[in-house]
C-alpha atoms as an extended CHARMM CRD file, in Angstrom:
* protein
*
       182  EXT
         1         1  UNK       CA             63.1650000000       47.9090000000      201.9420000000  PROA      1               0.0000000000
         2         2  UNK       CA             64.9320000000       49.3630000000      199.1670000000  PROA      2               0.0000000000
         3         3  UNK       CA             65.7470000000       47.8500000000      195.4250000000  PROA      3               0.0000000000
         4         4  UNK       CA             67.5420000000       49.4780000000      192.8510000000  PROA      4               0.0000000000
         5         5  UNK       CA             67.6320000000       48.2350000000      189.3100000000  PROA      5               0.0000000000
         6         6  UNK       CA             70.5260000000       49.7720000000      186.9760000000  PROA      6               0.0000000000
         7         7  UNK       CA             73.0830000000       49.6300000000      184.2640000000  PROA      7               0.0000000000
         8         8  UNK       CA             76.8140000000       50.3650000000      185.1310000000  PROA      8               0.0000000000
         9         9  UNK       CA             78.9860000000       51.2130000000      182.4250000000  PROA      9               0.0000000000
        10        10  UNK       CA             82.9060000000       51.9710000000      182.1020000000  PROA      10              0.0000000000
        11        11  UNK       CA             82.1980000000       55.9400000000      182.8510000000  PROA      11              0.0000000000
        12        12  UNK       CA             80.4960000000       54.5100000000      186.4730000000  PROA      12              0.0000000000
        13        13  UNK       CA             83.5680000000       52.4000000000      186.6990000000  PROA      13              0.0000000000
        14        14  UNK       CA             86.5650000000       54.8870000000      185.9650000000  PROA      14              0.0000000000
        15        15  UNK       CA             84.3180000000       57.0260000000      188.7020000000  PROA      15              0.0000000000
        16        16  UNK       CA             85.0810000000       54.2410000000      191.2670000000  PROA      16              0.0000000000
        17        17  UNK       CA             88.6350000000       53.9730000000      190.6280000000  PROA      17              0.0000000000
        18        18  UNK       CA             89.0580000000       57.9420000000      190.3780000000  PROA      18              0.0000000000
        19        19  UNK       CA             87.2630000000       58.3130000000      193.5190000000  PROA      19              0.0000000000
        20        20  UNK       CA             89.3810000000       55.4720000000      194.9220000000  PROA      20              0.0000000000
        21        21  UNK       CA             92.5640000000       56.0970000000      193.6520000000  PROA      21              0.0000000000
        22        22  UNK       CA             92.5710000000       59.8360000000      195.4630000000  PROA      22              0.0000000000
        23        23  UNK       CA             90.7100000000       59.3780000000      198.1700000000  PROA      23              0.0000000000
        24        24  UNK       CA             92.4320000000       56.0700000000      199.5440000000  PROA      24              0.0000000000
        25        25  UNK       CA             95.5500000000       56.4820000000      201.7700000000  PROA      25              0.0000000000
        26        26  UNK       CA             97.3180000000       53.9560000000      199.2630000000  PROA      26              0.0000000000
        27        27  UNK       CA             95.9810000000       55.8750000000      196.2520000000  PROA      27              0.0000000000
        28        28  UNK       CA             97.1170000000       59.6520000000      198.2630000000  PROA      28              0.0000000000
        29        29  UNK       CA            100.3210000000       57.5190000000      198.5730000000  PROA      29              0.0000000000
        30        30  UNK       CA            100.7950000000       56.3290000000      195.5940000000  PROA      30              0.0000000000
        31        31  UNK       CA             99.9670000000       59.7150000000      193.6950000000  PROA      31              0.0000000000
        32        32  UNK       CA            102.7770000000       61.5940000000      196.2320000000  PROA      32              0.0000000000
        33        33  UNK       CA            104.8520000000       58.8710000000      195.1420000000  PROA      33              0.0000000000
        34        34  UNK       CA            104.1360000000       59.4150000000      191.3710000000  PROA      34              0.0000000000
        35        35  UNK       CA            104.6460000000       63.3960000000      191.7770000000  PROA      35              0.0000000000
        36        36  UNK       CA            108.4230000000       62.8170000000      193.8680000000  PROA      36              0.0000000000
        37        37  UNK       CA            109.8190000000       60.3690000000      191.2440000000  PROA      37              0.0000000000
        38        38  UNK       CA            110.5370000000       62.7000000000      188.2060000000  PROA      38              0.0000000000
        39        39  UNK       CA            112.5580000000       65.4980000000      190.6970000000  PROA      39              0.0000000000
        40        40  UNK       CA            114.3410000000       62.3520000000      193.0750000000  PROA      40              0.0000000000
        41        41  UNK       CA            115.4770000000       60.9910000000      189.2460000000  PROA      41              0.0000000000
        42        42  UNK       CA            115.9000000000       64.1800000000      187.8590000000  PROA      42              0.0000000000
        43        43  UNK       CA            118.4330000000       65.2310000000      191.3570000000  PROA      43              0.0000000000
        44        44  UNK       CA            120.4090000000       61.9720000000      190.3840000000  PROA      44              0.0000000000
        45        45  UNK       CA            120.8460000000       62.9810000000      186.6610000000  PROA      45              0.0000000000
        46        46  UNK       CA            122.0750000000       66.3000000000      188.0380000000  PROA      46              0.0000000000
        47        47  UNK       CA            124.5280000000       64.8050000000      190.2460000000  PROA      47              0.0000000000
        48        48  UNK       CA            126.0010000000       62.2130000000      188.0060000000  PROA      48              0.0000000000
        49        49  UNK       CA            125.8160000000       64.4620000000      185.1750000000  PROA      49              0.0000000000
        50        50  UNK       CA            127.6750000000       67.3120000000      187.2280000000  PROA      50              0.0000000000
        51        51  UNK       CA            130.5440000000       69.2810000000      185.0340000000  PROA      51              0.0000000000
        52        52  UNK       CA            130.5340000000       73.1420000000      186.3360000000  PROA      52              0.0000000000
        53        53  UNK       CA            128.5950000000       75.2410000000      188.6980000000  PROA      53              0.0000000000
        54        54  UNK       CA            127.1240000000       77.2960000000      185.8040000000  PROA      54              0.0000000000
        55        55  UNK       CA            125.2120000000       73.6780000000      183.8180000000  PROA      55              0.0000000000
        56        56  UNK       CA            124.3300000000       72.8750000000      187.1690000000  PROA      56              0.0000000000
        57        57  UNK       CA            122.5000000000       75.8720000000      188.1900000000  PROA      57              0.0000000000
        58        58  UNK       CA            120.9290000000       76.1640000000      184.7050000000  PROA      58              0.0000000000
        59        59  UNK       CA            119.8610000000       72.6830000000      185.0590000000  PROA      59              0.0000000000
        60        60  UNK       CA            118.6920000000       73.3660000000      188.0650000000  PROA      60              0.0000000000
        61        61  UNK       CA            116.0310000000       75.8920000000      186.9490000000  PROA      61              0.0000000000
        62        62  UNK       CA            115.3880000000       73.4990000000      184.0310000000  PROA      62              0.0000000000
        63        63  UNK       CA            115.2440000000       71.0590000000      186.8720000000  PROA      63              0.0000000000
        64        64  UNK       CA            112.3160000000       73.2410000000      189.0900000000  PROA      64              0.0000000000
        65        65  UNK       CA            110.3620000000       73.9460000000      186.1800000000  PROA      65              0.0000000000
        66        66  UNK       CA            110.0130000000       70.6870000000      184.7360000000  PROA      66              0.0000000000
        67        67  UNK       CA            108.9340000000       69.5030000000      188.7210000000  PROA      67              0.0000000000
        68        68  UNK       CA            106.3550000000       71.9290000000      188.9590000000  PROA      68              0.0000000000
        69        69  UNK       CA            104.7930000000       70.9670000000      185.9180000000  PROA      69              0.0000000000
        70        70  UNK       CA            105.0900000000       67.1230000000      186.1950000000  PROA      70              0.0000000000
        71        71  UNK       CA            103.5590000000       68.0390000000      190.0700000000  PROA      71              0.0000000000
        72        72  UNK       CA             99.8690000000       69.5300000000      188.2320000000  PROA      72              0.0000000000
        73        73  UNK       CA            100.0080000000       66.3660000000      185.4750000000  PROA      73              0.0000000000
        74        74  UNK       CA            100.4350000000       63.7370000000      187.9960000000  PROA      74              0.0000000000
        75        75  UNK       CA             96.7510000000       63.3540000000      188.3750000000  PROA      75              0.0000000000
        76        76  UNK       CA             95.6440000000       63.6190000000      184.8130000000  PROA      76              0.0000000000
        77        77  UNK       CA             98.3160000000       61.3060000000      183.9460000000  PROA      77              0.0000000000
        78        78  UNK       CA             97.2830000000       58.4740000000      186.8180000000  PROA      78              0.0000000000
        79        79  UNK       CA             93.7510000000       58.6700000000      185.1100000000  PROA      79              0.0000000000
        80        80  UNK       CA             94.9710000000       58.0910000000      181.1210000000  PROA      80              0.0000000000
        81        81  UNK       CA             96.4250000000       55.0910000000      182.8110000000  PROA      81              0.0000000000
        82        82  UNK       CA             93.3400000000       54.0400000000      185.1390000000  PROA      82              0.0000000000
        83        83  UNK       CA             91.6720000000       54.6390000000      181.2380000000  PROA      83              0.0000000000
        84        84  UNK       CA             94.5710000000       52.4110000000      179.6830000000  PROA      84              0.0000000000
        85        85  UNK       CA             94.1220000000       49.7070000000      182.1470000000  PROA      85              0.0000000000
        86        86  UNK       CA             90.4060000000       49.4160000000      181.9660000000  PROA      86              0.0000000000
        87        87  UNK       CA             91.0680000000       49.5750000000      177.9090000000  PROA      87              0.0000000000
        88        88  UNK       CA             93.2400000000       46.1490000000      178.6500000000  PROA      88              0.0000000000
        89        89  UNK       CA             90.6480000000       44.4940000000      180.8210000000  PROA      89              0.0000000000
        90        90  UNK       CA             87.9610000000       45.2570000000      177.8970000000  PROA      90              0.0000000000
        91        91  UNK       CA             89.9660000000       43.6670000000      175.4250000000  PROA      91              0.0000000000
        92        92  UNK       CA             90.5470000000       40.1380000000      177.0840000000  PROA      92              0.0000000000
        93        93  UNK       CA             86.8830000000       39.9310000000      176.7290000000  PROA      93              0.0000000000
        94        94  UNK       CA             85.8810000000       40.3630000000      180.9240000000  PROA      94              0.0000000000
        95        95  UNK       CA             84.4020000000       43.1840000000      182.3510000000  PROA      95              0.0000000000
        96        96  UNK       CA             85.6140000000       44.2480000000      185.8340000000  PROA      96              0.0000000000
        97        97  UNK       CA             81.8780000000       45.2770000000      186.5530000000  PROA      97              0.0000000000
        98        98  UNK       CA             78.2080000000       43.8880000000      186.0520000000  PROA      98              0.0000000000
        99        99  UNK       CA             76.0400000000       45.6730000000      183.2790000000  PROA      99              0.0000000000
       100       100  UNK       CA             72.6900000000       45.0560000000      184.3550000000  PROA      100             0.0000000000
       101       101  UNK       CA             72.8070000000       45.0730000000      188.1260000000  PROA      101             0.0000000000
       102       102  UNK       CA             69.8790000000       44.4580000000      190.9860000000  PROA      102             0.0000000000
       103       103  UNK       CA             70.6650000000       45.1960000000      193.8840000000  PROA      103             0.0000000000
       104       104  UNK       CA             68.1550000000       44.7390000000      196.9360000000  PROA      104             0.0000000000
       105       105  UNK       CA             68.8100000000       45.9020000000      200.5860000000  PROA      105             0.0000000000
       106       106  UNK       CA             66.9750000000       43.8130000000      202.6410000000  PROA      106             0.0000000000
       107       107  UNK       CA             66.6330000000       43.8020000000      206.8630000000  PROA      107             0.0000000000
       108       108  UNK       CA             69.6260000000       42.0620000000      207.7360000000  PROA      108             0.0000000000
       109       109  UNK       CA             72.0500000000       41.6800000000      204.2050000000  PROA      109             0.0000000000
       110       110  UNK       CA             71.5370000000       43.1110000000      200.5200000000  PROA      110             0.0000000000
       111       111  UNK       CA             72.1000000000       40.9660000000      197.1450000000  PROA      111             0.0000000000
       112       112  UNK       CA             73.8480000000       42.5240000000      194.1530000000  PROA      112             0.0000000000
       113       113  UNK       CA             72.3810000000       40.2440000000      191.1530000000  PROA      113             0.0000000000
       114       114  UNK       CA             74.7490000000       40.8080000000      188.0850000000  PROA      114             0.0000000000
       115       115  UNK       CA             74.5750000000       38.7660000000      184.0280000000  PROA      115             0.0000000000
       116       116  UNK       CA             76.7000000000       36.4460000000      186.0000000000  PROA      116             0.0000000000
       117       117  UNK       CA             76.6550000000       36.2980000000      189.2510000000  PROA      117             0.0000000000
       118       118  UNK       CA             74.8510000000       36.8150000000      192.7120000000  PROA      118             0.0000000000
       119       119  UNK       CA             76.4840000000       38.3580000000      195.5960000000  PROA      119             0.0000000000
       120       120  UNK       CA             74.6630000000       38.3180000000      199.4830000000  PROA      120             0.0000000000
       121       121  UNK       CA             76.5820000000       40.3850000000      201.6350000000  PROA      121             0.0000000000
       122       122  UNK       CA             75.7610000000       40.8850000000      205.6300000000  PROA      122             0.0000000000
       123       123  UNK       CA             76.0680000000       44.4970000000      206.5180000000  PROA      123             0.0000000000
       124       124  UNK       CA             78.0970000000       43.5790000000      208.5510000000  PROA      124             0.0000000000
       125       125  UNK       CA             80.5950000000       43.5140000000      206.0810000000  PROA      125             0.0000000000
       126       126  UNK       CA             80.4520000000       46.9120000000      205.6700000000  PROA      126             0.0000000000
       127       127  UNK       CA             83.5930000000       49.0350000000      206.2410000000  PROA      127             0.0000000000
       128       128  UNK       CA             82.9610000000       52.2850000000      204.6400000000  PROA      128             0.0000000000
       129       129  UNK       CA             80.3260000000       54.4210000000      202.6230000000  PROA      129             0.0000000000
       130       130  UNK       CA             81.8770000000       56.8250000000      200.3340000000  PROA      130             0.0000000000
       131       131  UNK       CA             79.7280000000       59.3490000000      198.9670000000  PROA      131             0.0000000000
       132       132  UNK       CA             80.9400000000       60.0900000000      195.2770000000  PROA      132             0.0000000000
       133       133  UNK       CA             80.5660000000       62.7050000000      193.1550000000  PROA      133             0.0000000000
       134       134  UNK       CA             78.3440000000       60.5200000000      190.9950000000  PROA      134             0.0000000000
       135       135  UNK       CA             77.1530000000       57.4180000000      193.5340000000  PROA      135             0.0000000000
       136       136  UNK       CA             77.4260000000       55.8100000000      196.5640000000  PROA      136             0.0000000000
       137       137  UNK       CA             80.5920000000       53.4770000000      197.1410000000  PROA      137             0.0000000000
       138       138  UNK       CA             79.5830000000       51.0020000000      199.7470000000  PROA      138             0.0000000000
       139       139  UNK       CA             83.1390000000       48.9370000000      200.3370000000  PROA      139             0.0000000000
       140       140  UNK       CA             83.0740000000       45.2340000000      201.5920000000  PROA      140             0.0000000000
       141       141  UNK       CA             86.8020000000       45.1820000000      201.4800000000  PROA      141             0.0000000000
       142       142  UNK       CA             90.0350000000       47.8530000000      201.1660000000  PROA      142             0.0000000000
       143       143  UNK       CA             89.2910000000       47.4880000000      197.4140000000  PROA      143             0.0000000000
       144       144  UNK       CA             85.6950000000       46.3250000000      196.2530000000  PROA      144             0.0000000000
       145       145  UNK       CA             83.2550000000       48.1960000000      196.7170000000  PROA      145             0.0000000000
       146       146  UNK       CA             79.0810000000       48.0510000000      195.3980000000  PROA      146             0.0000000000
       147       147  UNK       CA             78.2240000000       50.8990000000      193.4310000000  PROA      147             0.0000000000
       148       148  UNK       CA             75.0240000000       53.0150000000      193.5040000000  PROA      148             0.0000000000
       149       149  UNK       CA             75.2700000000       55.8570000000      190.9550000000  PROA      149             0.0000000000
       150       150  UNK       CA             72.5390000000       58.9210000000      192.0860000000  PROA      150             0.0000000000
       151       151  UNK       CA             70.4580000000       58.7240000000      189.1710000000  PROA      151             0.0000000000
       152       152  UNK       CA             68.4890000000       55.3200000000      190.6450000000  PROA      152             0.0000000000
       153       153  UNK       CA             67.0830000000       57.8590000000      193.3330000000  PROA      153             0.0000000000
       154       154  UNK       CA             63.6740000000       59.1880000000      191.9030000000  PROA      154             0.0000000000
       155       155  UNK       CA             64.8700000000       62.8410000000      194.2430000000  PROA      155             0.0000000000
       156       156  UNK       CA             67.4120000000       63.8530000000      196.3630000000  PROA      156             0.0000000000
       157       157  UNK       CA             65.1670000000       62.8810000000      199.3980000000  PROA      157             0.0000000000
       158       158  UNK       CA             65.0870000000       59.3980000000      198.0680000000  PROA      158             0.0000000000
       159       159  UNK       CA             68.8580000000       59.4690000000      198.1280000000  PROA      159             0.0000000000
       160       160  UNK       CA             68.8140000000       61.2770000000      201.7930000000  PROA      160             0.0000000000
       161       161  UNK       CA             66.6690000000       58.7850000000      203.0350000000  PROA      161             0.0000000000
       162       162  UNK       CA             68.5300000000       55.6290000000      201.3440000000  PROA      162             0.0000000000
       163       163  UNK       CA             71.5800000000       56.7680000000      203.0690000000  PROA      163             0.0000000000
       164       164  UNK       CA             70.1490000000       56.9470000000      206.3770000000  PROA      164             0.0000000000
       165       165  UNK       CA             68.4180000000       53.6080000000      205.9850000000  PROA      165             0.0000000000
       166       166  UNK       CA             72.3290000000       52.0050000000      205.3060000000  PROA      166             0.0000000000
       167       167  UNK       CA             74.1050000000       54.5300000000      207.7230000000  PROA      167             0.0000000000
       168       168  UNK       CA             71.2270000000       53.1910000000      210.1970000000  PROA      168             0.0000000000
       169       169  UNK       CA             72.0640000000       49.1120000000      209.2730000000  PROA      169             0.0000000000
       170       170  UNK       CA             75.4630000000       49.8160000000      209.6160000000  PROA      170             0.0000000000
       171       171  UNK       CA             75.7090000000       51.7620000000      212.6710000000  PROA      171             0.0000000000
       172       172  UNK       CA             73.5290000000       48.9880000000      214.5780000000  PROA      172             0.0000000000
       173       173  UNK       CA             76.2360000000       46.3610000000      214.3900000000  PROA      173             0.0000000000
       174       174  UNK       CA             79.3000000000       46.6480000000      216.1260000000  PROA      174             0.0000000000
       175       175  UNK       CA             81.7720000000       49.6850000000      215.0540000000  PROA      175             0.0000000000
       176       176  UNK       CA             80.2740000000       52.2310000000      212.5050000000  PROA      176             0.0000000000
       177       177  UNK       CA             82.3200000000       52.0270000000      209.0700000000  PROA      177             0.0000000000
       178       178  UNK       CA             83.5900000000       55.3600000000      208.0540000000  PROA      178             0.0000000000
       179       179  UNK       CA             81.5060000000       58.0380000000      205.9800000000  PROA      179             0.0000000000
       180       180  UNK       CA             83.0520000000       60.2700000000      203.2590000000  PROA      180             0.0000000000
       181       181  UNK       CA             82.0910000000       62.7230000000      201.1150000000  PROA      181             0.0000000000
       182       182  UNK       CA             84.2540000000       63.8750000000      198.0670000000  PROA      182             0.0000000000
């Protein structure tokens, strides 16, 4: 069938959770979330701050400005923290990925060998096969997900054909998981 044999590193990582983080309904959530909060606390400083109509309307300008920008920063921001985070992880010594990872895709399940563990998952388990920017997500779960960056395809018929042998194993048991492209 197919067998891939790669490194991941923290670049393939932060690509996950960047592709995750937007693309999810909970991360699209979240990130509205994130740009709202600065002008819903900003519209209570206002109002419990209020003294005459003149501060409030030049706060209010102050007020539109400052949303706007906060509203184009919200993503880079989320990522210095996704950065941060991963930073933290690193530190405590565990790696939230596998370095050296083989992965084989055999007829009915494919194994993810990592340093420290092995992983055989039915395709079954499939729910959904993002197609990154970078590599394949293939998620097990709302959260986890196997990754497959591009560069272990030898051409971009390889990568074609990879994806139709897993969009083909998946779509042969019970409902099809979703497909997405970013």
């Amino acid at each position: 069938m197919y067998q891939f044999e790669f490194k991941l590193d923290d670049s393939d990582y932060l690509e996950y959770n960047k592709y995750h983080r937007f693309n999810s309904p909970s991360g699209k959530k979240n990130l509205l979330i994130m740009r709202l909060l600065a002008p819903i606390f900003y519209v209570a400083f206002l109002i419990l701050t209020y003294e005459n109509p003149i501060k409030l309307i030049i706060n209010f300008f102050f007020f539109a400005i400052i949303s706007v920008i906060f509203f184009f920063i919200a993503k880079p921001i989320d990522i210095l923290f996704l950065k941060l985070t991963l930073k933290a992880i690193k530190k405590d010594g565990k790696l939230p990925y596998g370095n050296d990872v083989l992965i084989q895709f055999d007829e009915d399940f494919f194994v993810e060998t990592t340093n420290e563990s092995e992983a055989k998952t039915n395709y079954s388990k499939i729910e959904k096969i993002a197609v990154g920017k970078k590599a394949f997500y293939i998620y097990v779960n709302a959260l986890q997900a196997y990754i497959i960056p591009f560069s272990v395809f030898k051409t971009e018929q390889h990568r074609d054909d990879f994806l139709a042998f897993i969009n083909n194993k998946t779509r042969t048991i019970g409902d099809a998981p979703q497909y997405g492209r970013s």
